[in-house]
N, C-alpha and C positions, 0 to 999 in steps of 0.2 A: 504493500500500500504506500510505503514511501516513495515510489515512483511518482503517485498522484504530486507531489511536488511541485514537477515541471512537467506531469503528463499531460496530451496532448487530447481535450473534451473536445472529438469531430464528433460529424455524425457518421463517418465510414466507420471509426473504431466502436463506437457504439453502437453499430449494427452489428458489424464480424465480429467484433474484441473476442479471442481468445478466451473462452471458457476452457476448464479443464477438461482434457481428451475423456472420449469415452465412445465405443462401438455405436455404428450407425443402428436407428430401430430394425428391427427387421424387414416392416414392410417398406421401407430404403430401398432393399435391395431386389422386394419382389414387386413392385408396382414397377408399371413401364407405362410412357405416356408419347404418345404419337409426336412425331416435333412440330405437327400442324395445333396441336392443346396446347404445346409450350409455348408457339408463336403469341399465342391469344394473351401470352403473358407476359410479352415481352413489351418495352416501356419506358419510360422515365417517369419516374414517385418522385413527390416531390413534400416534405414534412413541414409544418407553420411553424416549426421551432429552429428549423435550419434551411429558410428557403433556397438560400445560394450556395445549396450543396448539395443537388438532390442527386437520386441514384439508378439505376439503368440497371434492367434485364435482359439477357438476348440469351438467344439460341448458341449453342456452339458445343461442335464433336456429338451433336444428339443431346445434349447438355443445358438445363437453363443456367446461364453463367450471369454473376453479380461484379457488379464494381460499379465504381465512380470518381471523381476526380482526385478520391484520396485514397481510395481503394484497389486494389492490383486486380484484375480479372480474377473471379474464383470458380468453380464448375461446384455445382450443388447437386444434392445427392435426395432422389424423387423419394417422398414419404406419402404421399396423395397427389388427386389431381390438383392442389391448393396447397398445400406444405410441404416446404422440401428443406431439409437439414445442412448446416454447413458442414462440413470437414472438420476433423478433430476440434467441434465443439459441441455442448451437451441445446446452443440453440437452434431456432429456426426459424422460415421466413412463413407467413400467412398471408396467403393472398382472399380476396374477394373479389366476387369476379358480378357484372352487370345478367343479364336477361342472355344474352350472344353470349354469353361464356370469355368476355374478354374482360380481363386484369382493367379494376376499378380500385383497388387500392392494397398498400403490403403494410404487414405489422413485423416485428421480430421478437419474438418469444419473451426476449431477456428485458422489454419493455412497451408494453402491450398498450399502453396509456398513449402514446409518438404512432401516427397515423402517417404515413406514406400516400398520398393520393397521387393517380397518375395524372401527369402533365404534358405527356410528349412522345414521342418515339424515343427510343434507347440511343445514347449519344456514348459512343467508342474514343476514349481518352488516350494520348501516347506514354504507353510505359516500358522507359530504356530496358533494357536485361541487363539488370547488373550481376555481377558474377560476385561472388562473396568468397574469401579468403581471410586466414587467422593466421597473424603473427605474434612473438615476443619479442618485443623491440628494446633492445639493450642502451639504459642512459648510461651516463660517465663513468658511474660507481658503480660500474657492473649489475644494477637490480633492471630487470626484465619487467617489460608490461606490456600486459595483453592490449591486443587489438585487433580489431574486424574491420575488413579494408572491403566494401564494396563498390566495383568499377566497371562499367557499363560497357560490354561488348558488342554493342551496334552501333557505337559512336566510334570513329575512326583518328581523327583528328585527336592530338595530347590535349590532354585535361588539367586542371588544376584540381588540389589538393583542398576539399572541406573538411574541416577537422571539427569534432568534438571529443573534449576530455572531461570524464567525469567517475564520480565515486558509489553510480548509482547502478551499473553494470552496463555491459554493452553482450550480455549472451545473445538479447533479440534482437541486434542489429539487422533486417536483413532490409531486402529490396521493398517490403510490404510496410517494414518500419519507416524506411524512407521519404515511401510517399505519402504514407499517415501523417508523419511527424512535421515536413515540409514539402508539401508536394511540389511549388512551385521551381526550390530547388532541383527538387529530385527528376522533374523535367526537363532542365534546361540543362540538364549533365555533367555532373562532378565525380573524382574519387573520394569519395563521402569514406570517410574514416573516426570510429568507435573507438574510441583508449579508457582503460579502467585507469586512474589515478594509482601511485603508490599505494598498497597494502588494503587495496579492495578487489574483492571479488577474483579474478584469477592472474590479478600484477603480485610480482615481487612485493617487498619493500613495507616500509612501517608506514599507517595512515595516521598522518595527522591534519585534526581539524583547523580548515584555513590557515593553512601551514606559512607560515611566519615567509617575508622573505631575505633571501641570505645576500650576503656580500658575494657581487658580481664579480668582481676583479681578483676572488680566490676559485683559481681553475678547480679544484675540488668540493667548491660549495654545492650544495642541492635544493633546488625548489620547484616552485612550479614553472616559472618561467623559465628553467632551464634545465625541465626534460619534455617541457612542449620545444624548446629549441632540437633537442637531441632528438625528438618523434619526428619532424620536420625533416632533419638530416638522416635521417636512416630512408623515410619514405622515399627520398630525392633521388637515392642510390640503388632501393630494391624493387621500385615498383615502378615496371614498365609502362610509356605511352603517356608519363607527367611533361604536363608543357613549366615544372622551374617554379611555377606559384602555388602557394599554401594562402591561405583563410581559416581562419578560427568563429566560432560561432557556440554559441551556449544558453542558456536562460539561468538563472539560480545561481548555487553552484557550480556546474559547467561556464554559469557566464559571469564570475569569480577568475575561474581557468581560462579562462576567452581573454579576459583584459590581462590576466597575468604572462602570456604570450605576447603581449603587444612590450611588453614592458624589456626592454636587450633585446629585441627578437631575434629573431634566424632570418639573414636576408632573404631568403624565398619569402619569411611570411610578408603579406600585400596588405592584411586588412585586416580586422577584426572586430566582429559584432558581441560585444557582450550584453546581454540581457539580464536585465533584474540581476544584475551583478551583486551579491553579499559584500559588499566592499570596504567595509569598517563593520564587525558586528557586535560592537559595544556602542560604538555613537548614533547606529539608527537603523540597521537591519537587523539579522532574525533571534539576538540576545539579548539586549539592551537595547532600551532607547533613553537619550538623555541621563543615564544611568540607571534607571529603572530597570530592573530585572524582568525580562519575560519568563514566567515563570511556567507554564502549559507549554508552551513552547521549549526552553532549555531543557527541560525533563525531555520529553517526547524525543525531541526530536535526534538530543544527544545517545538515549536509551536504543533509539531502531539503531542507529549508525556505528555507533561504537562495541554493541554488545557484541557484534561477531563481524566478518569479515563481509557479509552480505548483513540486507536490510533484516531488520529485525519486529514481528508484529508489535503493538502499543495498547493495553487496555488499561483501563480504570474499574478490573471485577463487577460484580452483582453483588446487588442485593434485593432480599426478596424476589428473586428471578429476574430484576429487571439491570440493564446497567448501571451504573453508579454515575451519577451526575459529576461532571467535573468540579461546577462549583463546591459541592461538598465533601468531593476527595481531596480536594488542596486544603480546604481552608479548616476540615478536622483534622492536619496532619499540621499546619502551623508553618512553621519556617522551612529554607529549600533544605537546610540539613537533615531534618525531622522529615521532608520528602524522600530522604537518600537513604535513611536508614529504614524506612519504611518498605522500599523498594523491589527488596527482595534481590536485587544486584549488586553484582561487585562494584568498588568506585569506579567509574569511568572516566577518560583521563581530562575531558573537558569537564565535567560535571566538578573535578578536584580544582579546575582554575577558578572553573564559579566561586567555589566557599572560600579558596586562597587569595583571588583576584577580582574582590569587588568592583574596586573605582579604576579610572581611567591609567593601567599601572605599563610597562616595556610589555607586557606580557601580551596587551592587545595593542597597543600602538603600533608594537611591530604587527604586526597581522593587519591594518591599515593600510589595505594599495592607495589609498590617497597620495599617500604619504610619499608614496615613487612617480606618480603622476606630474613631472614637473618637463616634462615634452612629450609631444606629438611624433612618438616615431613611426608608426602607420596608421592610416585611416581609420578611423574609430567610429563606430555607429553603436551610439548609446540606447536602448530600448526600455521604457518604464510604464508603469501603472498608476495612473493617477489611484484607484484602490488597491494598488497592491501590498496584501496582507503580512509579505513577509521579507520583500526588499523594496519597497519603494523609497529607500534613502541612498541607496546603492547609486543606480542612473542618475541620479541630479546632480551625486557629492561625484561624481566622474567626471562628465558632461564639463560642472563648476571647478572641478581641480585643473582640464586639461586644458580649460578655452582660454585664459592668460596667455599660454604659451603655441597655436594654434594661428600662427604665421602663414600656413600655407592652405588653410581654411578646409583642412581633413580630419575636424572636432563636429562631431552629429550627432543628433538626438532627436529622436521620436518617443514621443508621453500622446499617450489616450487613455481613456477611462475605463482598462483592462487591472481583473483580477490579478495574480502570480502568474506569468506564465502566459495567460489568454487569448494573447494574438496570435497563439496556435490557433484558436477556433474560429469558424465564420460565424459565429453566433452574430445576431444584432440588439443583444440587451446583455445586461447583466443585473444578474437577479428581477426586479422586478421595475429596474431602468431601463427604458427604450432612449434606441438610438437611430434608427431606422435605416439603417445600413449594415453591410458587414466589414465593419472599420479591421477588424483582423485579416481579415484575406483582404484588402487593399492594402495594409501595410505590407505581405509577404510579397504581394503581385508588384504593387506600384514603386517601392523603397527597398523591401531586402532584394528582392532578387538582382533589381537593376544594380545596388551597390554591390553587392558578390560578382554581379557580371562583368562592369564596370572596369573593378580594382584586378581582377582574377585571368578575364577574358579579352580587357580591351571594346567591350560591347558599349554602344553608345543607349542613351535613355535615363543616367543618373543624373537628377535635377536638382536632387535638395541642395539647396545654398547652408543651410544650418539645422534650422529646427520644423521639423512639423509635429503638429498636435490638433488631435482631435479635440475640439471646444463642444464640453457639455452644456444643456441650456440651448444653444442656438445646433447642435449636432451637426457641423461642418468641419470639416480638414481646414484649417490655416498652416500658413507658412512665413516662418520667422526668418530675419538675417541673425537673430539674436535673439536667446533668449535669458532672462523674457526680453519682451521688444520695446525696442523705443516708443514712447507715449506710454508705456506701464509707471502710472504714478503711484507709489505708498501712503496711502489717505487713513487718516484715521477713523477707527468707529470705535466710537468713546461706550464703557462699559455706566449707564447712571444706574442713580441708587435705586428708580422706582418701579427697575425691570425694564426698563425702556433702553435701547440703543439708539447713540445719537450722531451723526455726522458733524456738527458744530461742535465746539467745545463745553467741556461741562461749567454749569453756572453754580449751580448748587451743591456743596460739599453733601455726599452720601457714602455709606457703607453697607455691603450686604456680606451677613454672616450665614455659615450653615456649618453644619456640627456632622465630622467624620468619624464613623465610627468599624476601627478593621474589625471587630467582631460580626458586622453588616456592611460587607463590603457591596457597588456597586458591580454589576455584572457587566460585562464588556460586550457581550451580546445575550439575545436569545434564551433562557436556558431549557430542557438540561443542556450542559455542556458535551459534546462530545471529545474522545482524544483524538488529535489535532487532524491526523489521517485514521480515523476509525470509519467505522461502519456506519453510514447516516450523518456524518461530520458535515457541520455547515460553518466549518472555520472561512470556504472557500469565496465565500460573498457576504461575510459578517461587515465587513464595512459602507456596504451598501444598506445596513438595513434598515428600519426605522425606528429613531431615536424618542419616539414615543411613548416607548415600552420602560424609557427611565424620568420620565417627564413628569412625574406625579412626588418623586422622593423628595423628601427631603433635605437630602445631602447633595441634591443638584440643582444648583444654582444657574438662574435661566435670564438670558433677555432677549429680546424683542426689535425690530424694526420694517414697519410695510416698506414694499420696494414698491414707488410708483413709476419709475421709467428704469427701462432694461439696464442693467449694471453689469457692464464687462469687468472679469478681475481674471488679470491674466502676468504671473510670477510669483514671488514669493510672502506669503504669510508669516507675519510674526506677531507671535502674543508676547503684549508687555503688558505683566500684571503685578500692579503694588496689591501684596498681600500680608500679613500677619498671622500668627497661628500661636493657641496658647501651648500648643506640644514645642515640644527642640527640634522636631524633623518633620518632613511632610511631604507629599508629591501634590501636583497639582496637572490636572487635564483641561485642555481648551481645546473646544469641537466648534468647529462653523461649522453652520446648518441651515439649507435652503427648506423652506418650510412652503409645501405646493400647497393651493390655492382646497378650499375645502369642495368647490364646483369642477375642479380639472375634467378636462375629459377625458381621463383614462381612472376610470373605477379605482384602479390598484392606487393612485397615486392621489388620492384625497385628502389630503391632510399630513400627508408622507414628509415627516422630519431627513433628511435627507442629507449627510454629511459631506460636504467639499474637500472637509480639511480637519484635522486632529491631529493631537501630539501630547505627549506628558513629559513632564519636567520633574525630577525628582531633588526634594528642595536643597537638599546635604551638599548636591556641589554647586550651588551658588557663588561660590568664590573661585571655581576651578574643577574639572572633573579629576585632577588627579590631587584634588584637595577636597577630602568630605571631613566636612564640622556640623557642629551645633550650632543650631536656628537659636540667637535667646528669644523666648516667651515674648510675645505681644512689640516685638520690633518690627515696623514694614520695612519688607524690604521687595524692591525691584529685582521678579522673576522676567525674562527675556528670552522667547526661544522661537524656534521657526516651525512652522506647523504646514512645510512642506508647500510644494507648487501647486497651482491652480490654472487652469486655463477654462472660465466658465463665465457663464451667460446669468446674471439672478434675474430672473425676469417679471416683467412688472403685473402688477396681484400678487405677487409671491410675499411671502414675508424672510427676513433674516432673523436667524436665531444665533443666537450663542452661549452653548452652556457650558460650565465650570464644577467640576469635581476634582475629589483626591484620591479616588481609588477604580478601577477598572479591572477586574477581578475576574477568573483566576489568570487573562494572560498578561497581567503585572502583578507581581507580588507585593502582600500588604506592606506598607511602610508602617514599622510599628508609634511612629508620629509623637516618638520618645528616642532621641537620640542612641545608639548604639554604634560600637565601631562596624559593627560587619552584620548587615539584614539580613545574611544569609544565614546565621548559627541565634536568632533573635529567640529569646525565652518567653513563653505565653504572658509571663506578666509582664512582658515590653511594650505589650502593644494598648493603647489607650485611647479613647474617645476623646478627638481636641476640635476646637472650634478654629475656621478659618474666614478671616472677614476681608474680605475685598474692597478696595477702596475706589474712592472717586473724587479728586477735587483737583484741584490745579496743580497743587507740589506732586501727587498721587495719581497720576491723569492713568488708571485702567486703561486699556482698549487695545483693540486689532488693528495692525497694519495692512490695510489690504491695497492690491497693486490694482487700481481703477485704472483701467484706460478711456470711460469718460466721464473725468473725474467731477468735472460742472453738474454731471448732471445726479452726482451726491447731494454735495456741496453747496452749489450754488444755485442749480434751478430748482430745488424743494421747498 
């Protein structure tokens, strides 16, 4: 399940996807059907959950064969004149057929709810033969790492080299992975090459997590960018029919290894796309944020990885027969060490940096590719998630490290309002967000491919000057020279005392207080909780959902402002909030929230609290992350932090909200809001109900910086 990570939600994999093998029915093998009844079923279906991806039946070798633009031809195996089974999987297809006996629409076993209706005659997509081959490919210090090199044997002309490296397996690399995973690639023809990482799955060598990196100028050092150099140089030499260019490409993890390639490269490598890159994960990807411990997250995710050399399942047990809610697994277990010993696991060797390495210490700074990001040695196509759940700090802190030094204007970035990972799919919503497009398959078609063909092949059609972003609210592609762009002004939206938000300045000294309490912590989404890739887990669009559901507590502190004319805010957010607290330590969260009109016309979306932007602050390092102290009692002091990019439309009827809390629970751990040196070993009587009061007045000015591009029309024409 750890795959789900960076897997790939089509509709082709969610039709075939690989169920566990098991013998065909019987009556498979004894029904036989005229290929004039197959005709009748032959077609293009097409589903309302993935319009721009529908799928195609035909006739072939006597055969009803399936596929579609993501999916490799498959020949199906007759169970009836209406059902017919895939190959080594336990589903199958249903068809219904009109009055004439002709295919009116297909279901697939493994999801019965997703209606196929036919659209079309059956449309035949080109899929290369790539031929698939396994090496061990030997870095500097002798350790050997697997790899699955598939290259396409009807393509005649040298190829270049796509690489992905990752620690999440490559056994199912094959030709049908390819074109699930990026079809538009997998078309246009590359030596598409799978590497396990050091000390995963069937590489040599010891895994370490986001493995530190080493001093370049010492020919014996080892990292990741320099045994994607050494994979590079082995490929150059053993694999025939390379036209000399290598590429790197990744989402996650993989796109962690993607920029770490870019970094000394190997002169073959040309380019490098890394996505949703983990690229500091104490300052704002999948561990920390602002020093806040992610707490469901660092458990989970360290537990699948490290327990053994492959992925490892994740539950949170039963009780009374049902699962165990995650809110109440963490929070009757107390702190992460009280997590660890609970466990039932050996220590694991990140889960030991957690308890050793709270604040901002060498231990993660080195592990900071920021931090090496100080040129532009190849073309970099930065890829991010305006919701992304688990690196959207990654692409922006890249993107922002490398464009200082981006001389030759080969610093790129494309943000849209995709989950982890999701511009693998052509979906046109996420979650219950409509977008009315399939903004993911225009990024693969319109942006990755041309820049792989571009940098790789010499192919002309790559256009972006800098930035493009999908702008939510008004649902169009824009195109920056810069992001953000000129005319993004930082405006303020002042926090008043009477629940009210205000674009002018505040007149009246106010303060709003609410009282936190870790034994009632606020839940960060939905619950139950599920484990983070468990069964029924809706970690996957929890930032989409509706902020409603904490709109009544007490401990969340709310305000308000109708939008009467459209309001572009397009770059960077930041909360600056003079607060007080009677505790020594405390976190604090600020959520902007488009709050849709109660008449909208789309049902789902009536009243729907709707998050732009969020981030938590944990208050200990106010003076320095690599400096945690004690808050004293009832001093205000100026919290400042960035609550990430925006590129969005508030549109007029809408209203802005913005609420403020201090706990998000369980994927931040409770701050027990009582100074201690280290939250992570904190003792049940640490933690203590303290009051937090926000302020408003001219020394104290609350409020959000948001980047108005028309900023009058805040401002000045209300």
């Amino acid at each position: 399940m750890l795959r789900s990570r960076f897997a790939i939600f089509v509709l082709g994999t969610a039709l075939v996807g690989a169920a566990a093998s098991m013998p065909l029915p019987a009556a498979a093998a004894a029904h036989q059907q005229s290929e004039s009844q197959l005709q009748k079923l032959s077609g293009e279906y097409t589903s309302a959950e993935f319009p721009d991806t529908p799928v195609s039946f035909y006739v072939q070798n006597g055969n009803l064969t399936f596929e579609s633009e993501r999916d490799v031809p498959t020949e199906l195996k007759t169970i009836s004149a209406t059902e017919f089974a895939i190959p080594d999987s336990k589903a199958t297809y249903r068809f219904t057929v009109d009055a004439s006996g002709r295919g009116a629409s297909v279901i697939n076993s493994r999801d019965v709810t997703e209606v196929f209706k036919r659209t079309g005659e059956a449309v035949k997509h080109v899929f290369h033969d790539y031929v698939r081959t396994e090496a061990m490919i030997p870095m500097r210090d002798g350790v050997k790492l697997h790899a699955v090199i598939l290259k396409p044997s009807d393509m005649k002309d040298p190829l270049p080299f796509l690489i992905q490296r990752t620690p999440y397996g490559v056994d199912g690399t094959s030709r049908g992975f390819f074109f699930a995973a990026r079809p538009e690639l997998a078309r246009d023809g590359y030596i598409y090459v799978g590497e396990d990482i050091r000390g995963r799955f069937k590489s040599e060598g010891e895994f370490v997590m986001s493995r530190p990196m080493a001093d370049h100028k010492d020919p014996k050092a080892v990292d990741e960018s320099t045994d994607a150099y050494d994979t590079v140089e082995w490929l150059l030499k053993n694999v025939p029919g390379n036209n000399g260019r290598a590429g790197f490409v990744g989402t996650s993890y993989p796109g962690f290894l993607a920029m770490a390639a870019g970094i000394d490269p190997h002169p073959a490598t040309k380019c490098v796309s890394p996505q949703a890159p983990m690229i500091d994960v104490w300052m704002g990807d999948d561990f920390f944020h602002n020093g806040a411990f992610r707490q469901t997250y660092g458990y989970d995710y360290v537990k699948a990885m490290e327990s053994s050399k492959e992925t490892s399942e994740v539950d949170y047990g039963k009780k009374d027969g049902k699962p165990v809610d995650g809110y109440d697994y963490f929070l009757s277990r107390g702190s992460f060490e009280e997590d660890l010993k609970q466990s039932g696991s050996k220590e694991l060797p990140t889960w030991k940096l957690f308890l050793e390495h709270p604040a901002y210490d060498s231990t993660w700074s080195s592990r900071g590719v920021e931090h090496h990001l100080n040129e532009v040695q190849v073309p970099v196509l930065s890829v991010g998630g305006y919701y992304d759940q688990e690196d959207m700090w990654g692409p922006q802190s890249e993107y922002n490290s490398l464009e200082p030094h981006d001389d030759k204007h080969e610093n790129f970035l494309v943000l849209g309002p995709w989950r982890h990972g999701y511009w693998s799919s052509s979906s046109r919503h996420l979650g219950n967000v409509q977008y009315g497009e399939p903004i993911g398959k225009e990024f693969r078609r319109d942006i990755e491919a041309k820049f792989f063909g571009h940098y790789l092949k010499d192919e002309s059609g790559f256009n972006l000057e800098d930035t493009a972003s999908f702008q939510t609210g008004s649902n169009k592609w824009m195109r920056y020279g810069h992001f953000p762009p000129e005319g993004s002004q930082p405006t303020a939206l002042h926090l008043r005392g009477d629940g009210n938000l205000s674009w002018g300045d505040v007149k009246t000294p106010a303060k709003t207080a609410y009282t936190s309490d870790p034994a009632n912590p606020v839940p960060y989404r939905h619950r139950p909780i599920q484990p983070t890739y468990g069964e029924g887990s809706e970690w996957f669009n929890w930032l989409t959902e509706d902020q409603r559901f904490v709109a009544d507590r007490k401990d969340v502190a709310t305000w308000k402002i109708p939008v009467k004319k459209d309001l572009v805010a397009t770059g960077e957010v930041i909360a600056d909030i003079f607060a007080s607290t009677t505790g020594t330590d405390g976190d604090l969260v600020v959520k902007l929230i488009d709050q849709y009109p109660d008449d909208d016309s789309d049902p789902k979306m009536r009243g729907y609290q709707l998050m732009t932007n969020e981030e938590i602050f944990r208050g200990r390092y106010i003076d320095g992350f690599n400096r945690p102290r004690a808050i004293r009692a009832g001093d205000i002091r100026e919290f400042k932090w960035s609550l990430h990019d925006v590129d969005h439309v508030f549109k007029a009827g809408h209203t802005i909200v913005v609420q403020v809390q201090s706990t998000w629970f369980p994927l931040y751990d409770r701050n027990p809001q009582t100074y201690v040196p280290n939250i992570m070993t904190a003792k049940p009587a640490d933690y203590k109900a303290a009051t937090i009061t926000i302020y408003s007045d001219k020394d104290h000015d609350s409020s959000l910086q948001v980047p108005l591009m028309n900023q009058c029309d805040a401002v000045e024409c209300f």
